[in-house]
C-alpha positions in Angstrom: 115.5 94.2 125.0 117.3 97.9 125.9 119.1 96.0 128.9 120.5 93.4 126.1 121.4 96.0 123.9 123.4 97.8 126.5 125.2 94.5 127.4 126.1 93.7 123.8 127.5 97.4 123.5 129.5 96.6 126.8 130.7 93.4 125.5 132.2 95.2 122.0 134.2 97.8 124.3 135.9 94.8 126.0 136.1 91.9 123.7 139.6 92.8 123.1 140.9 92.7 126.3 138.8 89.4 127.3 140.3 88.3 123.6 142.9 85.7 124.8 141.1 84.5 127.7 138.7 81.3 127.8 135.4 81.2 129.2 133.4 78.7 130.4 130.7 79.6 128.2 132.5 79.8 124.9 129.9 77.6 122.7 127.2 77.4 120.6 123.8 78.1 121.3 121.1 76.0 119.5 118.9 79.1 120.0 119.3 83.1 119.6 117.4 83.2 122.9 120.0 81.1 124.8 122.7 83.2 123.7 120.9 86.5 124.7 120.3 84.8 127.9 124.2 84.2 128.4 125.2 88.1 127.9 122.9 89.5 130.1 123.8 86.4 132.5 127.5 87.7 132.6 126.4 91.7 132.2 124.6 91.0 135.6 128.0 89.0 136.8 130.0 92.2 135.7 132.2 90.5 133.2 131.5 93.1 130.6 132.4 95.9 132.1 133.7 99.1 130.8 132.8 102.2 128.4 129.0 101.9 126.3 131.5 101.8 123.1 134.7 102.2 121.7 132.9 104.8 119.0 131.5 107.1 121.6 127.5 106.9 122.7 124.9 105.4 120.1 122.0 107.1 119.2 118.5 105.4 119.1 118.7 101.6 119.9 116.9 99.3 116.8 116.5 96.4 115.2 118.5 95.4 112.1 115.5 95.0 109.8 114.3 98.2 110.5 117.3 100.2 109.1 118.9 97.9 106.5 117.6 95.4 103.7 119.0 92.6 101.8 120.4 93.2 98.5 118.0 91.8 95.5 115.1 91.7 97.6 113.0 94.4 96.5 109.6 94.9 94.8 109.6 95.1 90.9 107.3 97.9 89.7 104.3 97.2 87.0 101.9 98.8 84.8 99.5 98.1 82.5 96.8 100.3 80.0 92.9 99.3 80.5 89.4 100.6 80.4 86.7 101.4 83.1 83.4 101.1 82.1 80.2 101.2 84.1 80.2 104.9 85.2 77.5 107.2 85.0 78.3 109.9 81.9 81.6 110.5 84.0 83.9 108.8 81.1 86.1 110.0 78.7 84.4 111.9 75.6 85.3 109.8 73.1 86.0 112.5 70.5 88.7 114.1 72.9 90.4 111.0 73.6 89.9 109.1 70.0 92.1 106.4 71.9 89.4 105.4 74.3 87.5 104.5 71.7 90.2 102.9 69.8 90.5 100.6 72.9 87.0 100.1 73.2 86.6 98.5 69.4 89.6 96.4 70.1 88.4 95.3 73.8 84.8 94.2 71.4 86.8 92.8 68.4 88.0 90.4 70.5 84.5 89.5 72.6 83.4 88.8 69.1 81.8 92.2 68.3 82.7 94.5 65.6 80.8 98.2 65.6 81.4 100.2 63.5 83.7 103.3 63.9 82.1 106.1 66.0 78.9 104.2 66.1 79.2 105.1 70.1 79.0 108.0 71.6 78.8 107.5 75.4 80.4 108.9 78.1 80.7 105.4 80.3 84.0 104.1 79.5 87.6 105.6 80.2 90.7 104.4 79.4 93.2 104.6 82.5 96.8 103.5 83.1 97.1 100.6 85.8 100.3 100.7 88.5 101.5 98.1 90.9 104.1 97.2 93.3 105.3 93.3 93.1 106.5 92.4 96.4 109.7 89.9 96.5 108.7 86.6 96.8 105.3 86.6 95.8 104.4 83.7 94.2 101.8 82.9 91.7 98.2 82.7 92.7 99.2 85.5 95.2 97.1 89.0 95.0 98.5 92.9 95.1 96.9 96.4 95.2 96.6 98.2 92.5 96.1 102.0 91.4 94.2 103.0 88.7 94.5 106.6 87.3 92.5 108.5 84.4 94.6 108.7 81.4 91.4 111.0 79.1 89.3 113.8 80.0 87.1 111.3 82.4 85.5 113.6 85.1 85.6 110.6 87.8 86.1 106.9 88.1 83.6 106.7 90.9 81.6 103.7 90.6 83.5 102.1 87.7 84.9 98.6 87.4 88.5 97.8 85.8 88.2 95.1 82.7 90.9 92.6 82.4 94.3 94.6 82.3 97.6 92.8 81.9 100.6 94.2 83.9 104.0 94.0 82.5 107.5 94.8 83.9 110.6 96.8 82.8 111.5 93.8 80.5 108.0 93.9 78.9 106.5 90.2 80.4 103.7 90.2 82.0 103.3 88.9 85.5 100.1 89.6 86.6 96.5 90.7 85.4 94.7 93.2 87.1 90.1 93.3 87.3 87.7 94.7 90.0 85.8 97.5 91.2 87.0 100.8 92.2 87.5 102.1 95.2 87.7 106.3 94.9 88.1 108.6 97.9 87.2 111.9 95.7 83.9 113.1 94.1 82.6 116.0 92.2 79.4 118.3 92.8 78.3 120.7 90.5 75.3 122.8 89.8 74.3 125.8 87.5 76.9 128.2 89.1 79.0 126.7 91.3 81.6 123.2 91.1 82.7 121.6 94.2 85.3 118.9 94.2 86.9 116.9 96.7 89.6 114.9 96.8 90.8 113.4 93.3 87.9 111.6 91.6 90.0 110.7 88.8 92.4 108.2 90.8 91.4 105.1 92.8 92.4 102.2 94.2 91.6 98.0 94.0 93.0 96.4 96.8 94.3 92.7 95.9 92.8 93.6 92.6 95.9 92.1 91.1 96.5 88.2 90.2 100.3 87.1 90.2 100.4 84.9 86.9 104.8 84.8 86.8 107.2 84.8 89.5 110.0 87.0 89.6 113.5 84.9 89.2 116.3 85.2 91.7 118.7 83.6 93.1 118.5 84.4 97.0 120.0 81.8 98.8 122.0 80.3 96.1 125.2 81.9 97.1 127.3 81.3 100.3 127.0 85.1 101.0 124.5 87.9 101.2 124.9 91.5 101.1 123.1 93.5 103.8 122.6 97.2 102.6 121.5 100.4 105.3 119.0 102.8 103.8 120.9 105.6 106.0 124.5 105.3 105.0 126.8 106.1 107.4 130.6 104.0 108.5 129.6 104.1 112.3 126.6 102.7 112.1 128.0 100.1 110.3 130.9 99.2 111.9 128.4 99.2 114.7 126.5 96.5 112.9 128.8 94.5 112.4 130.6 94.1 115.7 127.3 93.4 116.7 126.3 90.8 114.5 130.0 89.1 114.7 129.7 89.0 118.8 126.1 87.2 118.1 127.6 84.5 115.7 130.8 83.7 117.8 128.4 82.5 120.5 125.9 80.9 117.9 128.1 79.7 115.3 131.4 79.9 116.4 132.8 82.1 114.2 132.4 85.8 112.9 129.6 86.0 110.0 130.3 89.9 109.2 132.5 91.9 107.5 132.0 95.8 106.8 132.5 96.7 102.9 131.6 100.1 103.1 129.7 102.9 104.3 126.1 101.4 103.2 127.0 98.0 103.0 127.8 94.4 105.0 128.6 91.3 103.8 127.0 88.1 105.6 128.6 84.6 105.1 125.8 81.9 105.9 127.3 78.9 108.0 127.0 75.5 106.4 124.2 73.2 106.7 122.0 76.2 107.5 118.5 78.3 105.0 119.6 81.9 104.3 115.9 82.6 105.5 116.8 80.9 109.2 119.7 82.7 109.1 118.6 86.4 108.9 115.5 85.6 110.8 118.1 85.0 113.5 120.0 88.2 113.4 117.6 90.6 111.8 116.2 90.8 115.5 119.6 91.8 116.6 119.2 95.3 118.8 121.8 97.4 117.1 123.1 101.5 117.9 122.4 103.9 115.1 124.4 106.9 114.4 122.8 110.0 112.4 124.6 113.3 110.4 123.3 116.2 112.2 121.4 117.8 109.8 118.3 120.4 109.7 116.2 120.3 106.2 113.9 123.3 105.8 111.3 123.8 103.3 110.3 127.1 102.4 107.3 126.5 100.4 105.3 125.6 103.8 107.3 127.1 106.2 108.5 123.3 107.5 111.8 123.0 109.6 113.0 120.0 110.9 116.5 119.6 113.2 118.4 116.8 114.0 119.3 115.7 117.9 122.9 116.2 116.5 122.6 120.1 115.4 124.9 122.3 117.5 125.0 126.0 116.9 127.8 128.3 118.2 126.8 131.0 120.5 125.7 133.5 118.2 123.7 137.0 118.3 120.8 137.9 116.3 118.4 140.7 115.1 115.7 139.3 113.5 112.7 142.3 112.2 109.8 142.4 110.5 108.9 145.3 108.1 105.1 145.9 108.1 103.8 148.6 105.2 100.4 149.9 105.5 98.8 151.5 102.3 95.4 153.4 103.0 92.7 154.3 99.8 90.7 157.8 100.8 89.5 159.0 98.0 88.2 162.1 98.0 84.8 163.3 95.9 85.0 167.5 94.4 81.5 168.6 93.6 81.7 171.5 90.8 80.1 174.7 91.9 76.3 175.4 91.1 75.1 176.2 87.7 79.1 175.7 86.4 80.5 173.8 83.4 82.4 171.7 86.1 82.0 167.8 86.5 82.5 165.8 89.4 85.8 164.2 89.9 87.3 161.7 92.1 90.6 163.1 94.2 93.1 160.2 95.3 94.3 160.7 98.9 96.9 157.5 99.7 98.3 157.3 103.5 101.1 155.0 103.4 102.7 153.8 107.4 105.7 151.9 107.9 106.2 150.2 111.1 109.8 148.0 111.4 110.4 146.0 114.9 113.5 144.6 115.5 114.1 141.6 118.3 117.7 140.4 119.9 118.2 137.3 121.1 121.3 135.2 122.0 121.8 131.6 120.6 123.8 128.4 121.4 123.0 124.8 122.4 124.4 121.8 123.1 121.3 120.0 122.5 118.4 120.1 120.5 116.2 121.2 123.5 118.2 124.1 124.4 118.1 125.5 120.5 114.6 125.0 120.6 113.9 127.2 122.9 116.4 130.0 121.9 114.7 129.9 118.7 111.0 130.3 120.4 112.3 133.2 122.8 112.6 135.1 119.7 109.5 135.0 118.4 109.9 134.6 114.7 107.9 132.2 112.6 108.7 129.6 110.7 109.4 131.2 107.9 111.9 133.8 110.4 113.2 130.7 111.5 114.4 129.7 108.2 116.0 132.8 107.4 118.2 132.8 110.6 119.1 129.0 110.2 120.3 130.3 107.2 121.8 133.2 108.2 123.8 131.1 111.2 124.6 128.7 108.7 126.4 131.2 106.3 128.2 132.4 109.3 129.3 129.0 110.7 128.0 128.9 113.4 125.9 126.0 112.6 127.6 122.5 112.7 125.6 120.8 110.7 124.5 120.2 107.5 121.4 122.7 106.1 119.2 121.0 103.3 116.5 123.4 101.8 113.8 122.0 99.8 
């Protein structure tokens, strides 16, 4: 797969100067494996010789479904409000959460039972709030996870089972209906004087506890054109893409499919007499080269740093010290003398030590690897390391872009 990659890179540097002559081989393929088999046919003949590409070197080589998605195929979020009953005095108490209970003689009104109000006073029922994901596509029949989450003062769901919830979408229908037993990673100990709890108790999962009763309407594959979208915008990448993509369908289709719109998206125009689905299953395999921002995001609540391949740093100079402060307690105890009206008293003695160390070091890279281990010959921490990105960063000497978190 790399060795086509590198031959479809070769053949984008070149295709204009091979633009006006004719080839042998200029036809379609009746498979994407056929026309593979041709570049690397004529990358092994030399044909396609020259620079990688005519936007400098790529970064990671992938696949096209791995980096963008098609526009209106997405999952549709649901979520729905239930009870769990069956768990062992765990529930809700039903004077803290009057709603639970206001569920539970509406769930037996219409079973056929009518109790009376706050004839029940048991702690085996909670009421809970029910989330899903709808994946594109699914159909009706089909099944989906769901996550069920305390919405009272239950203590844990552990052992519970989900009645009958109905889950709606952001336009209020409902499209699917949602019943099992829990499945909850967390549980609770507790004795006389001490509590132990692991894990979250009160959240848990039911997977294909979900029944799809609607189907989402769309209209993929109506339309003569689709709209590929990257999760990582960027204009190289996708100018990248779509050389790619075109130099695939002049050999399959005879013609160029692709056309750049922006920096996130590409629009596709399926050839006649051919399934949108058969048509991205035959490029979304394409090997294409990514491009990234260089960028290093840091988060200083756990000390987490994170550079890009792409960060360069100016040579630069820094101190970096650390400013240790040492408090010490002696008290001291006076004794009154004998047969005296003195007391005893308590005389505070504090020793207080400063100690300040200070470290040089000298940075500058031209790859990741080489800022790495600047940064390590110093001998900060993470939370040093931070600071001096920082510090670089405010005297730009960093070429790239700092996110903090």
């Amino acid at each position: 797969m790399r060795r086509i990659a590198i031959a479809l890179l070769a053949f984008l540097a070149t295709s204009a100067l091979h633009a006006g002559e004719s080839s042998p081989k200029e036809k379609g393929y009746k498979t994407p494996a056929q026309a593979q088999a041709a570049w690397q046919k004529e990358a092994d003949e030399g044909r396609w010789g020259g620079p990688a590409s005519q936007f400098g070197e790529g970064g990671v080589i992938v696949r096209l479904k791995d980096i963008a998605a098609i526009q209106g195929v997405r999952e549709n979020q649901l979520v729905g409000y239930g009870l769990v009953v069956g768990l062992n005095s765990t529930g809700d108490s039903l004077r803290n959460a009057p709603f639970t209970e206001q569920s539970m003689r509406a769930m037996l009104d219409n079973l056929g039972i009518s109790p009376p109000a706050g004839a029940s006073r048991s702690k085996n029922i909670a009421a809970v709030i029910v989330t899903a994901n709808l994946p594109p596509f699914a159909g009706r029949g089909s099944r989906i996870d769901i996550t069920v989450s305390s919405l009272g003062d239950a203590t844990s769901l552990s052992g519970g089972t989900l009645v009958m919830t109905p889950l709606a979408g952001a336009d209020g229908q409902v499209y699917a209906a949602a019943q099992g037993n829990l499945i909850v990673s967390g549980f609770t100990a507790s004795g006389n004087a001490a509590t132990l709890t692991q894990g979250v108790p009160t959240s848990g999962r039911i997977p294909n506890g979900a029944l799809v009763e609607k189907e989402v309407s769309g209209n993929f594959g109506q339309e003569g054109e689709l709209l590929v979208e990257l999760r990582q915008p960027d204009f190289t990448t996708v100018v990248r893409i779509t050389d790619t993509i075109n130099a695939f369908a002049k050999r399959r289709y005879n013609q160029p499919v692709a056309k750049e719109r922006d920096a996130k998206s590409i629009r596709l125009r399926k050839p006649k007499d051919m399934t949108a689905a058969r048509f991205l299953a035959e490029i979304e395999g394409l090997p294409v080269p990514t491009d990234e921002v260089a960028r290093v995001v840091v988060d200083e609540r756990t000390g987490t740093v994170v550079i890009g391949e792409k960060v360069r740093i100016s040579r630069v100079a820094i101190s970096h010290g650390t400013l240790s402060v040492k408090v010490t307690e002696t008290p001291t105890i006076i004794q009154p003398e004998p047969f005296s009206d003195g007391v005893t008293a308590v005389e505070p003695n504090t020793n207080i030590q400063v100690q300040q160390t200070s470290k040089i070091g000298v940075l500058g890279g031209t790859d990741l690897e080489s800022l790495v281990k600047g940064l390590n010959q110093i001998g900060v921490k993470p939370q040093g390391i931070i600071a001096i990105l920082q510090g670089i960063k405010t005297a730009g000497a960093l070429h790239a872009e700092l996110v903090v978190q």
